[in-house]
N, C-alpha and C positions, 0 to 999 in steps of 0.2 A: 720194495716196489710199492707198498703202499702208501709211503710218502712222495711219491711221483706224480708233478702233473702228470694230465689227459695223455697230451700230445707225445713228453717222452718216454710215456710207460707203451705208448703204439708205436714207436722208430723202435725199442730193445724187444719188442715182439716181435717187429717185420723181421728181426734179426736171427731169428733162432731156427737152426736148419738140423737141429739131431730132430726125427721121427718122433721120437717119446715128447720133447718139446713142443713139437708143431701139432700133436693132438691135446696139449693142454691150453698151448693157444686157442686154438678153436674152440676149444670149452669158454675157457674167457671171454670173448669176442660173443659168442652167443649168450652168454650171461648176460652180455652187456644189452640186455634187452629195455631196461627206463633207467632214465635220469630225474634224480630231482634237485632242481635249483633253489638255493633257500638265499634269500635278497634281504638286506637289512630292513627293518622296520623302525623307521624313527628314529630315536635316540634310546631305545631300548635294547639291552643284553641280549634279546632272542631275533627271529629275523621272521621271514613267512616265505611260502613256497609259493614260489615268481614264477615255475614253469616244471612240468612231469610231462614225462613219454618219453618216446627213442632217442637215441644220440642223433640220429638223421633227420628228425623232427625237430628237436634243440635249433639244427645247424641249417633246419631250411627254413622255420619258421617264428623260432621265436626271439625277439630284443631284446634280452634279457644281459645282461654286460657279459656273460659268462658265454652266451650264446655269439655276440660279436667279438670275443677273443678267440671260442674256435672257428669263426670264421676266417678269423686275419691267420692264424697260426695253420690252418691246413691249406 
């Protein structure tokens, strides 16, 4: 799961309906409390952080390439 995009590590989540499951979801999902986008910087090996805050903040406000993929993909 950790090598899973965004998108289908939350479709194999919506999916899980044993009890014991859907409270560890819910844990996940509320973890899932900041994001941080790290954007390439130049033609250097490291990058910089293009955007921090919530996923709902990401997806309502920021341009960031990462931010208009999960806009097209939800």
């Amino acid at each position: 799961m950790c090598n899973m995009e965004f998108t289908e590590l939350r479709d194999i989540l919506r999916r899980i309906t044993d009890p014991r499951g859907e409270s560890l979801v819910k844990a996940l999902c509320e973890s899932l409390t900041r994001m941080i986008d790290i954007g390439p910087e130049g033609g250097s090996a490291g990058g910089r952080i293009v955007f921090t805050g919530t996923p709902r903040q990401m997806i309502d406000n920021s341009q960031t390439v990462t931010a208009q993929y999960l806009r097209k993909s939800l």
